[in-house]
C-alpha positions in Angstrom: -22.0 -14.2 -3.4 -22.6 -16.6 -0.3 -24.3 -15.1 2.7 -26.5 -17.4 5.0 -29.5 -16.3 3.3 -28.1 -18.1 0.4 -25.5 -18.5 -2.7 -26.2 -15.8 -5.5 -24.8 -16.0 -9.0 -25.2 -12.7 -11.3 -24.1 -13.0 -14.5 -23.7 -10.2 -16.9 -22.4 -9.8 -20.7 -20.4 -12.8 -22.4 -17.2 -14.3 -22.0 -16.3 -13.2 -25.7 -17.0 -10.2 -27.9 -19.2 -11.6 -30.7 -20.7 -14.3 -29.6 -23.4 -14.6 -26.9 -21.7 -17.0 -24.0 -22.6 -15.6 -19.9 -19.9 -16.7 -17.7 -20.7 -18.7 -14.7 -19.4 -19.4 -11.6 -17.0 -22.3 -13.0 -15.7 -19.9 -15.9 -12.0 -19.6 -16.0 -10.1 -16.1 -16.1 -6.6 -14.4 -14.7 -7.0 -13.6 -11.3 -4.0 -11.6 -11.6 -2.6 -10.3 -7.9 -5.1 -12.5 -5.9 -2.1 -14.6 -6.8 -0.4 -13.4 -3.8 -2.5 -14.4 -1.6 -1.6 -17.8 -1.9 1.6 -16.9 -2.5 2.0 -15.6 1.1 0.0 -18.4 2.4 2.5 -20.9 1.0 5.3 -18.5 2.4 3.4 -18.7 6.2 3.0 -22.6 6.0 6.9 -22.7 4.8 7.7 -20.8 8.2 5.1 -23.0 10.4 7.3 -25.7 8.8 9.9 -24.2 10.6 11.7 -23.5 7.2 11.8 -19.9 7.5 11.7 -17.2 9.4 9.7 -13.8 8.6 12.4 -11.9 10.3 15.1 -13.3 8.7 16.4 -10.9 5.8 15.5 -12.1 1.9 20.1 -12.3 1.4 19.4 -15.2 3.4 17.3 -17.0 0.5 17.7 -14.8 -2.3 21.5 -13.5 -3.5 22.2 -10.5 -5.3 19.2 -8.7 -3.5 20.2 -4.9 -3.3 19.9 -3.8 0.4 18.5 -7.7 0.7 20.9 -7.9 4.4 18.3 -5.5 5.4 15.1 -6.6 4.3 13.0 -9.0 5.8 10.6 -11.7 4.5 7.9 -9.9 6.4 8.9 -6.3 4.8 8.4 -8.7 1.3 4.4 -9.7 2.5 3.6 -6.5 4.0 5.1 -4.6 0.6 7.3 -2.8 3.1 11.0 -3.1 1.5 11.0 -0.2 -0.7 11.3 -2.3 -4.3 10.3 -0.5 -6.8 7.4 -2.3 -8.7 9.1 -3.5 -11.9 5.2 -3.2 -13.6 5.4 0.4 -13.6 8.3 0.5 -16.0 6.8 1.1 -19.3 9.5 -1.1 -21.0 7.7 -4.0 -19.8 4.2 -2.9 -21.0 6.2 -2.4 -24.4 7.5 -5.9 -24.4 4.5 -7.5 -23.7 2.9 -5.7 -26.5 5.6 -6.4 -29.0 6.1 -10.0 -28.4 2.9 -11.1 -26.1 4.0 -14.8 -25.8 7.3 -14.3 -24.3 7.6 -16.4 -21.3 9.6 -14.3 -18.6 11.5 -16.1 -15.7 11.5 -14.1 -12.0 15.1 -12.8 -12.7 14.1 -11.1 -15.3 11.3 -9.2 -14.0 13.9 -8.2 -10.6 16.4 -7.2 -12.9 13.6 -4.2 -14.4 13.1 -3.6 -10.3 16.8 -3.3 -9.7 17.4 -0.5 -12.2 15.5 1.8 -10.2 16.5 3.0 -7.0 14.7 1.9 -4.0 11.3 4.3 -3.0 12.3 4.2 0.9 14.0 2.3 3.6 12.9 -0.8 4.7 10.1 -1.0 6.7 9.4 3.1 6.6 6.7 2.8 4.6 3.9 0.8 2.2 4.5 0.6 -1.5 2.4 -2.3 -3.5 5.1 -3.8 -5.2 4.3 -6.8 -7.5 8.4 -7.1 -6.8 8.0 -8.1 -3.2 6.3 -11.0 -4.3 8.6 -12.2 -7.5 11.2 -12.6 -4.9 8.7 -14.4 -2.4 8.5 -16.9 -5.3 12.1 -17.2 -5.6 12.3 -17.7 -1.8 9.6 -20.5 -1.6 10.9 -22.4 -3.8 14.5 -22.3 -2.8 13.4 -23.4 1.1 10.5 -25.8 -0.2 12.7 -27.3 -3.2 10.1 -27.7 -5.7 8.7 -25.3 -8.2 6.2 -22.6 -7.5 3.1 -24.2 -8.9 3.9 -27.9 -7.7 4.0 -26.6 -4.1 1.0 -24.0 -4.6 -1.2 -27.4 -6.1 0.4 -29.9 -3.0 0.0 -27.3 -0.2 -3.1 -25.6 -0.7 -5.0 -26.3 -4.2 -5.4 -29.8 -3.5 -6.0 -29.3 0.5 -8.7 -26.5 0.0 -10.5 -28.0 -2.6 -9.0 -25.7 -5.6 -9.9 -27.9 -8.4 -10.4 -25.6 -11.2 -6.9 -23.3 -10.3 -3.7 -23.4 -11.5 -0.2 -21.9 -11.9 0.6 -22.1 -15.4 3.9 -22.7 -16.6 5.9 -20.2 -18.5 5.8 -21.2 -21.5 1.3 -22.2 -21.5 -0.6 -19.0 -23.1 -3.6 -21.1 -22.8 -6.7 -21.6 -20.5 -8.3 -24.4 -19.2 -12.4 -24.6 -20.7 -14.6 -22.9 -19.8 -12.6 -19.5 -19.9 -13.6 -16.0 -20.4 -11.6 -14.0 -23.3 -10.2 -10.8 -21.6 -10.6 -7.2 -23.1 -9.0 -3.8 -22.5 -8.8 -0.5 -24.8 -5.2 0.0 -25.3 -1.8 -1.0 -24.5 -0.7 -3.1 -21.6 0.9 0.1 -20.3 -2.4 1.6 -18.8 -3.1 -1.9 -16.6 0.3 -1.6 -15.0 0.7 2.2 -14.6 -1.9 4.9 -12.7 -1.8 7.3 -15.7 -5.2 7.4 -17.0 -6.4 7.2 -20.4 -6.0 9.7 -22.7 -9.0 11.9 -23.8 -9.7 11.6 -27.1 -9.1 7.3 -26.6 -11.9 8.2 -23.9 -14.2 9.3 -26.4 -13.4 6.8 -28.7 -14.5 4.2 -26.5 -17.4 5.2 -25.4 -18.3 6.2 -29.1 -17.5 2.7 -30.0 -15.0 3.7 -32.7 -11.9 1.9 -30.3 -12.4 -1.6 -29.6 -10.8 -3.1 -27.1 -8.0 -5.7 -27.3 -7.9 -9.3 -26.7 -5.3 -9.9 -23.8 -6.4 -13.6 -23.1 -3.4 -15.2 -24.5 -0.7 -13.0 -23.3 1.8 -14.6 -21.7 0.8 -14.1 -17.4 4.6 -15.1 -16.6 5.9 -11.9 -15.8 3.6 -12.1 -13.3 3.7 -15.5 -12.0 4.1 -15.5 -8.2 2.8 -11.7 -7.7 -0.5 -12.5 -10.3 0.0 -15.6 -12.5 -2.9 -17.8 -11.7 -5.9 -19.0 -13.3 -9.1 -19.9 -11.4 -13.1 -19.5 -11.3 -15.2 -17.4 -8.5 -16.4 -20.5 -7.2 -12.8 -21.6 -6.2 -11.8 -18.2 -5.4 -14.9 -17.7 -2.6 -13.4 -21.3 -1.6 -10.3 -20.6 -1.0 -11.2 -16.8 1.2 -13.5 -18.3 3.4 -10.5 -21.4 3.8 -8.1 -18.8 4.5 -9.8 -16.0 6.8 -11.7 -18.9 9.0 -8.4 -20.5 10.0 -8.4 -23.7 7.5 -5.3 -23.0 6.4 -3.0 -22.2 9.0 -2.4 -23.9 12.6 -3.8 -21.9 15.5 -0.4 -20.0 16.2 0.5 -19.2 12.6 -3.4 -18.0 11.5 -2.7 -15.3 14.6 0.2 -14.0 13.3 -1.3 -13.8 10.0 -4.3 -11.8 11.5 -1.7 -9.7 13.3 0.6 -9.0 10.3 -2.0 -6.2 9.2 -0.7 -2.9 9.1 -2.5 0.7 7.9 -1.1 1.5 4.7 -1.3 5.1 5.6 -0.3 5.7 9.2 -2.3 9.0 9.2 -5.7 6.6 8.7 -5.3 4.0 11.4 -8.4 2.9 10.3 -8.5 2.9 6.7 -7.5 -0.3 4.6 -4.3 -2.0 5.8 -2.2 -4.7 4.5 -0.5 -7.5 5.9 0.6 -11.2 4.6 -0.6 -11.1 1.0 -4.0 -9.6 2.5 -6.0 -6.5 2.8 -8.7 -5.5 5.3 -11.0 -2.6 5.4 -13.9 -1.3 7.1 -16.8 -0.6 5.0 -19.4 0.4 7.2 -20.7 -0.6 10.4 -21.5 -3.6 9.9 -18.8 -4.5 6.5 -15.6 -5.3 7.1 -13.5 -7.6 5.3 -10.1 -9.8 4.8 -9.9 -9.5 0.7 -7.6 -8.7 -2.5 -7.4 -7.1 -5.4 -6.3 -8.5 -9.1 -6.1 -6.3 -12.3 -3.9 -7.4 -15.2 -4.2 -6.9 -19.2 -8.0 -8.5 -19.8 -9.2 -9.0 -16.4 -10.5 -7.3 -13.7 -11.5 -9.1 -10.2 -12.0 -8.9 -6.4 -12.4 -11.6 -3.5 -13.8 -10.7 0.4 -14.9 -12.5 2.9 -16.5 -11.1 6.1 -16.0 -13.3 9.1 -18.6 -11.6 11.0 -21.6 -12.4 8.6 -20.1 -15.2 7.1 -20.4 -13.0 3.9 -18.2 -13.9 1.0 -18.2 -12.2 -2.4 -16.2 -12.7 -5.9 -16.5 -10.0 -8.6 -14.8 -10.4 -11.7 -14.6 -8.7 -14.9 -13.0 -9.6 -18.9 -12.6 -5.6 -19.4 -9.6 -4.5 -17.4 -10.9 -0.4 -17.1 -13.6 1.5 -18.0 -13.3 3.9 -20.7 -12.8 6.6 -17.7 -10.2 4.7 -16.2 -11.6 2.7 -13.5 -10.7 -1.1 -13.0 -14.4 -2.6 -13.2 -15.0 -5.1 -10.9 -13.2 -2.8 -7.7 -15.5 -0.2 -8.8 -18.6 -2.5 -8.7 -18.0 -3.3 -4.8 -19.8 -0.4 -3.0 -23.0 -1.4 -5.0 -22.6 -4.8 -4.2 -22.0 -4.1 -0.7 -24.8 -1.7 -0.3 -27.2 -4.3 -1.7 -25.7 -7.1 0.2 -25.7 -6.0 4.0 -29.3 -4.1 3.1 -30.3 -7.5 2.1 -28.9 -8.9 5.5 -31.4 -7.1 7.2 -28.7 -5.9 10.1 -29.6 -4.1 13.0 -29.1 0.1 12.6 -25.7 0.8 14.2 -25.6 2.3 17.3 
């Protein structure tokens, strides 16, 4: 946590079942779909380079897209085409269970997308797709002609200040020291779909009689563009503030980020809305903040920062759910934000 009051570090628990090792702010883990933020603000440096063009449709950089004449680079970023998220398909979970090394490449995880039919048109509604963003891969590194990870470290890692994160290749299981081991009860099938766990596997966890699984080492390249990277909450507090305060972008392309927010439910205008790789939401009167999600076999994690306050806040977890079902570190935040803006002493609203 940094606020202007100060910089907070809570550590709770250890990085590794057995063994008695806190993490710390320069602890490794998978930051699963934070990922895509970066991925999106690679994609909106590409187009202030004048390389593409968010209303030009994803045929024009991608072939064999279905539908792709139709759908735009900004449908991609907003998850607005309609793909349906090629994580939901349990065959993948299976895979990854059965042969947890296997280094996938993007085609692979679009062709699990492809066999399912589209949710909706383009651009008729929000769907969080990790698909959208496998082919935002694909399209940043056919306009920017270098691999994923070599323009992710040249264009923003290395700018910002990101020394301790990384886009591993697809064929490195490891992580760089110090790193948190990552834990979840069950297969990898319950961090990809919504169906909760079972209740007798409930019971058993919380009774201690199912211990959870060690995901650390599972190969992240399915995820790659939409959740591959590795990184530490002191980079990741970094690289929000970098992004929401305009040190990424030029003037012109930082406003259309800003203005690429959309509600993902059109019947709560002012509930959380998504834009370029980013969320916003509300939280009270005085909360409010540009942040993202991650949540992937073994790891749990949030990043936020608040503009207003010049509040930003990293939560991360090595258990992926709860026994009940709830991905930890999300369902830390209203705590944290309670004590937070109490301890900002803010005036009462009104």
């Amino acid at each position: 946590l940094r606020t202007p009051q100060g910089r907070f570090d809570i550590a709770v628990g250890t990085t590794e079942l057995g063994a008695k090792t806190p993490p710390t702010a320069s602890t490794h883990f998978r930051i699963a779909s934070n990922t895509k933020t970066m991925t999106a603000a690679l994609i909106v440096l590409l187009a202030q380079d004048g390389k593409l063009k968010f209303t030009e449709p994803v045929s024009t950089y991608v072939p064999g897209v279905p539908n792709g004449e139709n759908i735009t680079v900004a449908d991609l970023l907003k998850m607005r085409s309609g793909f349906y998220g090629y994580t939901g398909d349990a065959a993948l979970a299976a895979v990854l269970d059965a042969d947890p090394g296997r280094a996938w490449t993007p085609q692979e995880a679009l062709d699990i997308a492809f066999r399912h039919p589209p949710l909706f048109a383009p651009d008729a509604s929000y769907d969080y797709s990790n698909t959208n963003f496998a082919l935002l891969g694909l399209v940043a590194e056919k306009v920017g002609r270098l691999p994923l990870a070599e323009q992710l470290q040249g264009r923003l890692f290395g700018p910002v200040g990101l020394a301790q994160t990384s886009l591993p290749a697809a064929t490195d299981t490891s992580m760089p020291a110090p790193y948190s081991h990552g834990y979840m009860f069950g297969g990898s099938y319950y961090a990809m779909a919504d169906d909760p766990y079972p209740a007798d596997m409930q019971a058993a966890a919380r009774a201690g009689t199912l211990l959870p699984v060690d995901y650390t080492n599972q190969n992240p390249s399915y995820a790659s563009a939409a959740g591959g990277a590795i990184s530490t909450a002191d980079d990741l507090a970094t690289w929000m503030k970098a992004l929401v305060s305009g040190k990424v972008f030029n003037a012109d392309f930082q406003q259309q980020w800003l203005a690429s927010l959309q509600p993902e439910d059109p019947a709560a205008p002012d509930g959380q809305k998504y834009g370029y790789g980013i969320s916003y939401q509300r939280f009270g009167p005085h909360a409010a903040m540009y942040y993202h999600g991650g949540e992937m076999p073994g790891f749990n994690s949030f990043m936020g920062y608040d503009p207003d306050n010049d509040v930003t806040l990293v939560i991360w977890t090595n258990l992926t759910l709860s026994p009940d079902g709830r991905t930890t570190a999300q369902a830390l935040l209203p705590t944290m934000l309670d004590e937070i803006y109490a301890g900002l002493s803010l005036p009462p609203p009104g």
